[in-house]
C-alpha positions in Angstrom: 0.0 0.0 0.0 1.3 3.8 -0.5 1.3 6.2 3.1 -1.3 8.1 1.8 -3.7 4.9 2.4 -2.6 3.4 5.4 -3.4 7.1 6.8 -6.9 6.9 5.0 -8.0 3.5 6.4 -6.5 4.8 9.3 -8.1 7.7 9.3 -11.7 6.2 8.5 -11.5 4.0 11.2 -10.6 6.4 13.8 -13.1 8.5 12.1 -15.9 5.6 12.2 -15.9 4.5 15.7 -18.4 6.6 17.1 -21.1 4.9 14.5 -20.1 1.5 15.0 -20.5 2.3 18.9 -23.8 3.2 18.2 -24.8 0.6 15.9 -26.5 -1.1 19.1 -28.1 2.0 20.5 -32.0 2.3 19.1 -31.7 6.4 19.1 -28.6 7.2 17.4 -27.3 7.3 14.2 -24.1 8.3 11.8 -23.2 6.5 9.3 -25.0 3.4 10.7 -28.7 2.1 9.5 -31.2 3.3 12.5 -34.7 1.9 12.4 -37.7 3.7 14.1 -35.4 7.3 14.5 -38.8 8.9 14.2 -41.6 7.2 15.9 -43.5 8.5 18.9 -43.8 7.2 22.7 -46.0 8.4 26.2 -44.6 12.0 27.3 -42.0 11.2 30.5 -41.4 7.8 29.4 -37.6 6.7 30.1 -35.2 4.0 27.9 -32.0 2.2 29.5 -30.2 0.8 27.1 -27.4 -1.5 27.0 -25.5 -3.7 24.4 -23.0 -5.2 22.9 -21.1 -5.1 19.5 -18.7 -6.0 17.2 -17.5 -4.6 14.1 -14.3 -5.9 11.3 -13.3 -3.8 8.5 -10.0 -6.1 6.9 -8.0 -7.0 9.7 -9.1 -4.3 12.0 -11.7 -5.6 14.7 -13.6 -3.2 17.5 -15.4 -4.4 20.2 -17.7 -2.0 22.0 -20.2 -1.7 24.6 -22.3 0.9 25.3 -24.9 2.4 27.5 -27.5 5.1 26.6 -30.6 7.0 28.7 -33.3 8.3 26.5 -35.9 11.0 28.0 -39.2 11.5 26.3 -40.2 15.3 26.5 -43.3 17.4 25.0 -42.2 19.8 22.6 -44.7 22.3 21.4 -47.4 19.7 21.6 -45.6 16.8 19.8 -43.5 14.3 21.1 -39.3 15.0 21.2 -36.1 12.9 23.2 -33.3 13.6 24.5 -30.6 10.9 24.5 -27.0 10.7 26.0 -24.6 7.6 24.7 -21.8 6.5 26.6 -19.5 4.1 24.7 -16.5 2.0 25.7 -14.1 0.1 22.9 -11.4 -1.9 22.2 -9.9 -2.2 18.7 -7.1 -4.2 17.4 -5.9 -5.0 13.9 -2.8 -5.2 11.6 -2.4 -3.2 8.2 0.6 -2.1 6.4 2.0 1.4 5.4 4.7 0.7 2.9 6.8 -1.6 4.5 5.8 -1.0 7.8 3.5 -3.0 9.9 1.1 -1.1 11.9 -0.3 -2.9 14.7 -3.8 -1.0 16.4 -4.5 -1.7 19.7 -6.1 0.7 21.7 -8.6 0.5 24.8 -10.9 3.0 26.5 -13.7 5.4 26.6 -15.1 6.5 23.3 -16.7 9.8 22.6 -19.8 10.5 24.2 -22.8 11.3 21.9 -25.9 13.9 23.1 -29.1 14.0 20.4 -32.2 16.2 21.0 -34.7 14.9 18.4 -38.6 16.2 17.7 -41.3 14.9 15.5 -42.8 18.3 13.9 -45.5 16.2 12.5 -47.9 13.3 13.3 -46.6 12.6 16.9 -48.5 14.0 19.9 -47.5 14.5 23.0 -49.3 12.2 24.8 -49.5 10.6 28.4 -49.3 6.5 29.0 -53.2 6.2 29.2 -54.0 8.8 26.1 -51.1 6.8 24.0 -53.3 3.5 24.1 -55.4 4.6 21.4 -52.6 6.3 19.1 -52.7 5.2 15.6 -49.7 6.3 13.7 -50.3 7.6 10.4 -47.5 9.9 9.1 -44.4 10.9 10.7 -41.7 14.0 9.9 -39.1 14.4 12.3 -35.7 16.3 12.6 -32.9 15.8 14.9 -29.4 16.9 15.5 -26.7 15.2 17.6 -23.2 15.9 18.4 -20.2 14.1 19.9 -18.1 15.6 22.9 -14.5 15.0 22.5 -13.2 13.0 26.0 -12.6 10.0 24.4 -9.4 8.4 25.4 -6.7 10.0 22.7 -3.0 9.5 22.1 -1.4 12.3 19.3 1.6 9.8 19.1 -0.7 7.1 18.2 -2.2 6.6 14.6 -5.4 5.1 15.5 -7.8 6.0 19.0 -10.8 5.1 20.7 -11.3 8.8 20.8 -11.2 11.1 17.8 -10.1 14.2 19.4 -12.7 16.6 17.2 -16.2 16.4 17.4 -19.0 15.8 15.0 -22.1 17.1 14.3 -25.5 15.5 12.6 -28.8 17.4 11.9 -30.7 14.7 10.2 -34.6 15.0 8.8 -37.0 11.8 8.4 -40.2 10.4 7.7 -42.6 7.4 8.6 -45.5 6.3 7.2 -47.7 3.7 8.5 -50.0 1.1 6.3 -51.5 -1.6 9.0 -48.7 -3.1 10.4 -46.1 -2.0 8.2 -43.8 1.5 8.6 -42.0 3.0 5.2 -38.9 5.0 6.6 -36.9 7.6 4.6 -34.2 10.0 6.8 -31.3 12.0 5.6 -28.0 13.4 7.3 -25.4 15.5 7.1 -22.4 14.5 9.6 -19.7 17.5 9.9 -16.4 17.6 11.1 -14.3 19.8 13.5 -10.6 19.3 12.8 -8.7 17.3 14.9 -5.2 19.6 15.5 -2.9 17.3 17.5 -3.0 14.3 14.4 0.4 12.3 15.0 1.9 15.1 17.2 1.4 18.6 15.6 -0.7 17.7 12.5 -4.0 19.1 11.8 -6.6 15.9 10.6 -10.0 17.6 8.7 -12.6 16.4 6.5 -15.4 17.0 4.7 -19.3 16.6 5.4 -20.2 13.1 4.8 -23.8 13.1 3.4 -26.3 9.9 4.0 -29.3 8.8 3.3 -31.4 5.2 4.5 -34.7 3.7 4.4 -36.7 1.0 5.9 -39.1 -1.4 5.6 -40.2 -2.5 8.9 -43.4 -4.6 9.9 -44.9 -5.0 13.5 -46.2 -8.7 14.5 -49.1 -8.9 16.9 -47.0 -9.0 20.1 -45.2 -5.8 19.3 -42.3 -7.5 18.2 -41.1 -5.8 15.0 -38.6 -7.0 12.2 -37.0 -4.4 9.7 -35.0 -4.6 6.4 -32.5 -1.5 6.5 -30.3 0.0 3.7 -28.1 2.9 3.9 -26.2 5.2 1.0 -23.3 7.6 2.4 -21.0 9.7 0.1 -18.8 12.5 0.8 -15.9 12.5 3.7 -12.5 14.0 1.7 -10.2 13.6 4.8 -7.0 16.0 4.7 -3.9 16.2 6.0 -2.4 19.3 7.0 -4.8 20.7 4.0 -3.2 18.2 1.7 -5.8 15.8 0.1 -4.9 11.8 1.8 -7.5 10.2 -0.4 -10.5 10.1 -2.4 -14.0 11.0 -1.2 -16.1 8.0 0.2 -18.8 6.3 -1.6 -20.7 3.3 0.4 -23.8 1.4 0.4 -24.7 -0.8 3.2 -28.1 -3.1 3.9 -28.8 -4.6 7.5 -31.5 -6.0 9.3 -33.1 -5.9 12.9 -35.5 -7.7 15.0 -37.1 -6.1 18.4 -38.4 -8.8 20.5 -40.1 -8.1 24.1 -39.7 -9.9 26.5 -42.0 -8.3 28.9 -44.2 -4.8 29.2 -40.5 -3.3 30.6 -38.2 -4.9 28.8 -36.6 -5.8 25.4 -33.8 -7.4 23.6 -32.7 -6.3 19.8 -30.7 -8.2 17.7 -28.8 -6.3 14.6 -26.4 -7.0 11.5 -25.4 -5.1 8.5 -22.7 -5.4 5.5 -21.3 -3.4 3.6 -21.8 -4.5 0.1 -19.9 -1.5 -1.9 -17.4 0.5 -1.3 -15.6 3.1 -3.9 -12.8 3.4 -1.8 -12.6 -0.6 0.1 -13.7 0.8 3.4 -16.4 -1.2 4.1 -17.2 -3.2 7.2 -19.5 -5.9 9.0 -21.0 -5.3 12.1 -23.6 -7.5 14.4 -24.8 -6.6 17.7 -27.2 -7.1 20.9 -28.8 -4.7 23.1 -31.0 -4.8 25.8 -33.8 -2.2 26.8 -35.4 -1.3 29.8 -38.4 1.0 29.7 -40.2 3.0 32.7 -42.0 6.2 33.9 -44.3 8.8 32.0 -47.2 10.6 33.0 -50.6 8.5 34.1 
């Protein structure tokens, strides 16, 4: 391989981890497929969510597990959340720059993630007993979320847990009901702050990456629900002291996820997806398990 690419797949990785954390979490989203990112729930309600996942891209694997709190809250009638994500990873992997073998093994606190998120159509703010007799119809939502750089960072160390430069996502999205099926569309913008301390003194920046997803998701009688998921992301130049390291990104990716519950409170979620093009061989496969614990909101 030439330096340029080692420090591009690099790069993306370091880039990445924050979506692959949050491939498990049901309320946050980069360049990850998110099912039911606009749906609506009783004002007060509270989610716990926990999980597990794994994601390999060549010979790069990363391991994370995560924990997130989700608030529902009543904004200007309809139905908004709040969400903090707390990630923890560990990724390890050999590549080659040249000839020089680059082993990645890093360990530690990823960056946190914050959304606020509000349905400006179709989603009512209502309490738990009102909610009983909510038929969704159609859905438009917008949301924007950013990441808080306290991941754990090393400038002398090519790839991180942490990123060291934050990232911002406003996002817009739709669902439309027909009997127990939902249609989902969404789109997103993810920007980039510039990371200034890059392998000592360099200064890492990139480009907007621009996404768009849909889904096809249908709801069996117990409220179990079972999606088919497909994402399209393009965009992402990354440079290097304001030199150009590599081309911009081009990737689709399909996935799928099941939602099973196992009681009124509580839920487990099982998730894959695969990367099935890539313009610039960055793909990856990720799978992953979460549980959910639900509670609160008004009578």
């Amino acid at each position: 391989m030439t330096r340029s690419w080692g420090i591009f797949q690099a790069l993306l990785i370091q880039a990445g981890l924050v979506s692959l954390a949050l491939l498990i979490l049901p309320n946050a989203h980069s360049q990850e497929i998110e099912a039911r990112a606009y749906s609506n729930a009783p004002i007060g309600i509270n989610f716990l969510t926990g999980g597990l996942a794994q994601a390999k891209s060549g010979s790069y694997t990363l391991n994370t597990q995560a924990l997130s709190l989700t608030h529902v809250i009543d904004v200007a009638g309809q139905s908004g959340r709040l969400t903090l994500v707390l990630p923890y990873a560990e990724l390890s992997g050999t590549g080659q720059v040249g000839a020089q073998t680059i082993n990645a093994s890093a360990e530690g606190l990823s960056d946190p993630l914050i959304k606020a998120s509000v349905n400006l159509y179709g989603a009512p703010a209502l309490t738990n007993s009102e909610f009983i007799n909510y038929q969704q119809d159609l859905i438009i939502g917008a949301s924007i979320a950013a990441s808080i750089p306290w991941g754990k960072y090393n400038s002398n160390q090519m790839i991180n847990v942490g990123a060291n430069r934050s990232l911002i996502q406003p996002a817009m999205g739709l669902s439309q009901a027909v009997g127990p099926w939902r249609l989902e569309l969404a789109g997103m913008a993810t920007i980039y702050t510039s990371n200034n301390n890059y392998m000592g003194s360099n200064t890492l920046s990139q480009n907007p990456i621009y996404s768009g997803e849909t889904h096809l998701i249908y709801y069996f009688p117990s409220t179990a629900w079972i999606s088919a998921d497909a994402t399209y992301f393009t965009g992402g130049q990354t440079y290097l002291n304001g030199l150009p390291v590599n081309g911009t990104q081009e990737n689709w990716r399909f996935g799928s996820t099941l939602s099973y519950p196992l009681d009124k409170s509580n839920s487990i979620r099982l998730s894959a997806s695969k990367g099935v093009y890539s313009r610039t061989d960055t793909s990856y496969n990720a799978v992953g398990i979460s549980w959910q614990y639900r509670w609160g909101g008004s009578p």
